[in-house]
PyMOL commands that place a pseudoatom at each C-alpha (Angstrom):
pseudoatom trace, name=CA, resn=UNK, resi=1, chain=A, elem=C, hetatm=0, pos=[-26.882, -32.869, 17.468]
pseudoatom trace, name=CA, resn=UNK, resi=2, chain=A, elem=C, hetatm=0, pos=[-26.674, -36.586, 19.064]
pseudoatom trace, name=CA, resn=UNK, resi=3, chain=A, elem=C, hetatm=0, pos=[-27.978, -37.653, 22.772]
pseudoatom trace, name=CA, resn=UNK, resi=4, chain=A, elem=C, hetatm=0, pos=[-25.725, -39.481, 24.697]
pseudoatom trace, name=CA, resn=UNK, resi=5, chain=A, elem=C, hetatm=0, pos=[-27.629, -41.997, 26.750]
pseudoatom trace, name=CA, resn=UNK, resi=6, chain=A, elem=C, hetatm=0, pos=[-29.586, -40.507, 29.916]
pseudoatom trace, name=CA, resn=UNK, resi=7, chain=A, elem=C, hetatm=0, pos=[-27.121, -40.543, 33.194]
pseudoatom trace, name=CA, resn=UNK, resi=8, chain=A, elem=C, hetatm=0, pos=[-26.840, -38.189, 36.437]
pseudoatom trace, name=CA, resn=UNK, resi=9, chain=A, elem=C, hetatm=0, pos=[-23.249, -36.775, 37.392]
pseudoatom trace, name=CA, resn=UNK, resi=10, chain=A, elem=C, hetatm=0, pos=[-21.283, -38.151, 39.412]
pseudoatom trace, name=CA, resn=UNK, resi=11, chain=A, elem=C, hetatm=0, pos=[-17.931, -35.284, 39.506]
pseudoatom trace, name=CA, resn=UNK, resi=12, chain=A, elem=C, hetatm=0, pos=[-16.854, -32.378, 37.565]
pseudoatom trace, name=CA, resn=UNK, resi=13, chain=A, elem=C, hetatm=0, pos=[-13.713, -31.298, 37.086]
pseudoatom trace, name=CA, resn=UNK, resi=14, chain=A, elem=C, hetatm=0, pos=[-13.737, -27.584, 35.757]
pseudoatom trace, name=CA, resn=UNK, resi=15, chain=A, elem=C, hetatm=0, pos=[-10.714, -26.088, 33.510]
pseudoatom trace, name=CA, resn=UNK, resi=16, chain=A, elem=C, hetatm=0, pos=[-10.214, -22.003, 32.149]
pseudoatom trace, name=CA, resn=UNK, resi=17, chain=A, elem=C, hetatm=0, pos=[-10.002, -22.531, 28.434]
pseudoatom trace, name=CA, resn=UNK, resi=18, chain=A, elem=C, hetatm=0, pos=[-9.902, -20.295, 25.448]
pseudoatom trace, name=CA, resn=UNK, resi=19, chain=A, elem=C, hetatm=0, pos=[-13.327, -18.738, 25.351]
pseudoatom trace, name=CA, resn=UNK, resi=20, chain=A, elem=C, hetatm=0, pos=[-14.741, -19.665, 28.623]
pseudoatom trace, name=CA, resn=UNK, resi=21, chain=A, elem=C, hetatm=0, pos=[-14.968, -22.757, 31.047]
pseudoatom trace, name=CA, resn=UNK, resi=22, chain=A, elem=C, hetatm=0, pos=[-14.076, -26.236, 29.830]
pseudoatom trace, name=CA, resn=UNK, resi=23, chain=A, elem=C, hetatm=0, pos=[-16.397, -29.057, 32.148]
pseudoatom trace, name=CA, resn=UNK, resi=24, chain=A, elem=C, hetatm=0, pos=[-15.343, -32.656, 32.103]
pseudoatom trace, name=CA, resn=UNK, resi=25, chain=A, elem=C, hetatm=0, pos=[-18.455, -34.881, 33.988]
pseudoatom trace, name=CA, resn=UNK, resi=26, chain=A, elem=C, hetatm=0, pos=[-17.885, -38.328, 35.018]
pseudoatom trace, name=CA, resn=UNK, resi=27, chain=A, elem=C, hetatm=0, pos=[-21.556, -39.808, 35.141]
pseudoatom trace, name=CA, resn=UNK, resi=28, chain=A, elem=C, hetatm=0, pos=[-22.623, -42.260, 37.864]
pseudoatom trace, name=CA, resn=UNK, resi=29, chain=A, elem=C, hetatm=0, pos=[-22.714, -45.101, 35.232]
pseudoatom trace, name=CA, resn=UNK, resi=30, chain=A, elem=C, hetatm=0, pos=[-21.401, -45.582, 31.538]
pseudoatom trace, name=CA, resn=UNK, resi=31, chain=A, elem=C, hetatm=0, pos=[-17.551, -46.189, 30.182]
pseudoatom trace, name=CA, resn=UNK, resi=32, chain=A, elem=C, hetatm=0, pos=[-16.874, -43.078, 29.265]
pseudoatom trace, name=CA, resn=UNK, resi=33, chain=A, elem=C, hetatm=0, pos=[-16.758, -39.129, 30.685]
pseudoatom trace, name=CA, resn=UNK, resi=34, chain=A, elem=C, hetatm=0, pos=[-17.592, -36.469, 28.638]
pseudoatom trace, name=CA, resn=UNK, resi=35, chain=A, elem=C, hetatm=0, pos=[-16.102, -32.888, 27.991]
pseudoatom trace, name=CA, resn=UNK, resi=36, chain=A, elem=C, hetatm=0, pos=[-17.952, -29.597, 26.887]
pseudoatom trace, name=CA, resn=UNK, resi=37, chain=A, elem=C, hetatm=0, pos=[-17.762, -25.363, 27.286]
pseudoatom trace, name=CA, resn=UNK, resi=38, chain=A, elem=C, hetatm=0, pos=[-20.079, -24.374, 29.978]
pseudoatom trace, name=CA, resn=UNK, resi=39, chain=A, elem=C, hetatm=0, pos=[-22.558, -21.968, 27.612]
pseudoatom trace, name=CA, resn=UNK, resi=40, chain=A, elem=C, hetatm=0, pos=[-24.954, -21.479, 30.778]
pseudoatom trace, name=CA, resn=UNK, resi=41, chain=A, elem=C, hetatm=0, pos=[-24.589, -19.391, 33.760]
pseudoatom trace, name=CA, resn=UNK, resi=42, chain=A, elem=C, hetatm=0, pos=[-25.534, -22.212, 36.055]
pseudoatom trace, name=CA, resn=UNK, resi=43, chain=A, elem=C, hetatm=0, pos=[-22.866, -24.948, 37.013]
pseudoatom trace, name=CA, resn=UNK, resi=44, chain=A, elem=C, hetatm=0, pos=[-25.635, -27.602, 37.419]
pseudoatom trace, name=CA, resn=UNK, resi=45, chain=A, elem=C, hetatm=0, pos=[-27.250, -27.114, 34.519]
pseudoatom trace, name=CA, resn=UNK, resi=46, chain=A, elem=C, hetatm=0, pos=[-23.996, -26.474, 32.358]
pseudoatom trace, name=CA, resn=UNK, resi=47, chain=A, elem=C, hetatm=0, pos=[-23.095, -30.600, 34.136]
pseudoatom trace, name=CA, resn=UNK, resi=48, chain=A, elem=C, hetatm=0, pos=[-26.632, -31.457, 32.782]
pseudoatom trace, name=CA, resn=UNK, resi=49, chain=A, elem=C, hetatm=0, pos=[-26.243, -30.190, 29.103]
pseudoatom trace, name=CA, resn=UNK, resi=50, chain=A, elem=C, hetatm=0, pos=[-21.973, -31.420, 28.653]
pseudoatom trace, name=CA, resn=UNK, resi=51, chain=A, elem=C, hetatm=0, pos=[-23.618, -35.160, 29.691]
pseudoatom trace, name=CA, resn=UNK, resi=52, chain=A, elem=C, hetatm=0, pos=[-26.571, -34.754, 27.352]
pseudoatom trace, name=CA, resn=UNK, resi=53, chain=A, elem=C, hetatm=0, pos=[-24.565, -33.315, 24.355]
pseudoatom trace, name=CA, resn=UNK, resi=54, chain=A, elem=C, hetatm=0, pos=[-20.651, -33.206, 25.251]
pseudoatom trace, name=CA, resn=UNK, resi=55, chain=A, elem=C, hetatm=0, pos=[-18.447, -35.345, 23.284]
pseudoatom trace, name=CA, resn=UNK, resi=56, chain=A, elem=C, hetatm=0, pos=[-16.847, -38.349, 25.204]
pseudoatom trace, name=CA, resn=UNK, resi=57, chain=A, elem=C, hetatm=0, pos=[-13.938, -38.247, 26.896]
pseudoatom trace, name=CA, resn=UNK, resi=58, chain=A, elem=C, hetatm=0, pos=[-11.756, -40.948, 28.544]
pseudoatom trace, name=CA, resn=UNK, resi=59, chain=A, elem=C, hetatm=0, pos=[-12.648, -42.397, 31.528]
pseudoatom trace, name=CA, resn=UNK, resi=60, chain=A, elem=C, hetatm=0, pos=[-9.633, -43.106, 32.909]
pseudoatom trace, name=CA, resn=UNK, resi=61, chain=A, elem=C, hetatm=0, pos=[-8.232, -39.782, 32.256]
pseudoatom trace, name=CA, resn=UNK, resi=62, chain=A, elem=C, hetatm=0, pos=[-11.180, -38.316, 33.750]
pseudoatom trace, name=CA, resn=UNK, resi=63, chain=A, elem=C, hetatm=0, pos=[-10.398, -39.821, 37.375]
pseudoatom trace, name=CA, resn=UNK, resi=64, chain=A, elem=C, hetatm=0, pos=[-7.433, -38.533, 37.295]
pseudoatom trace, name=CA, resn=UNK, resi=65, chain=A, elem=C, hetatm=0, pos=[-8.357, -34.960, 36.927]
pseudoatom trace, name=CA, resn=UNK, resi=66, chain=A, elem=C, hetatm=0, pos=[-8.868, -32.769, 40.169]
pseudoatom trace, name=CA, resn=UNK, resi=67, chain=A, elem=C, hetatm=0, pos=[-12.246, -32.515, 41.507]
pseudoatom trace, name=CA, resn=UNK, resi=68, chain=A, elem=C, hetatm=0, pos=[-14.451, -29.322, 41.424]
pseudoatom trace, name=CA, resn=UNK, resi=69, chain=A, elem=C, hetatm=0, pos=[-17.386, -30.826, 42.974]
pseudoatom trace, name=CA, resn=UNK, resi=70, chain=A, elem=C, hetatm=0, pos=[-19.159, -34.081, 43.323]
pseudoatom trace, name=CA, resn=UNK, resi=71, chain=A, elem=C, hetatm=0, pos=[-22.346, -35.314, 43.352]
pseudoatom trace, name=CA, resn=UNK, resi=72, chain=A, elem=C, hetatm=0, pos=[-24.614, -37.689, 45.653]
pseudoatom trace, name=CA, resn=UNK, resi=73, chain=A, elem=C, hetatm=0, pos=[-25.047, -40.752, 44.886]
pseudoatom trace, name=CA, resn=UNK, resi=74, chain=A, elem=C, hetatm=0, pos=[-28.966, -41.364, 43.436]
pseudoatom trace, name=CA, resn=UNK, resi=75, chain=A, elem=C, hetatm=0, pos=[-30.918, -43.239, 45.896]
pseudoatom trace, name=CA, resn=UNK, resi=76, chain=A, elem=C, hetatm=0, pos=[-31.775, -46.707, 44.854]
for i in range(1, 76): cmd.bond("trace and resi %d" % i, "trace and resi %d" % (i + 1))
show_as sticks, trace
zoom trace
């Protein structure tokens, strides 16, 4: 299984879905959001393992979604 490159959440928008939760992250930097199945039973660290390992998913489409929670902005 690939890595996508290292990035901290920004928003996730969650979604039912056949066989559990569907999460789709937008990360605080990059061109792209990614989508996964939450497998945890921790929201945080199911955000944590979709940006690691979930497949990407189109930015755009991503910021139109509804959000389930954001994140802070990291401190500089």
């Amino acid at each position: 299984m690939s890595t996508n490159k290292p990035n901290k959440p920004k928003q996730v928008s969650w979604f039912n879905g056949p066989g559990g939760r569907i999460g789709i992250v937008v990360g605080q930097s990059g061109e792209h959001a990614y989508i996964g199945m939450a497998l945890r039973h921790d929201e945080d660290a199911d955000v944590e393992h979709i940006l690691l390992y979930g497949a990407k998913f189109p930015l755009a489409a991503a910021l139109l979604l509804p959000v389930s929670k954001s994140y802070p902005a990291p401190e500089k």
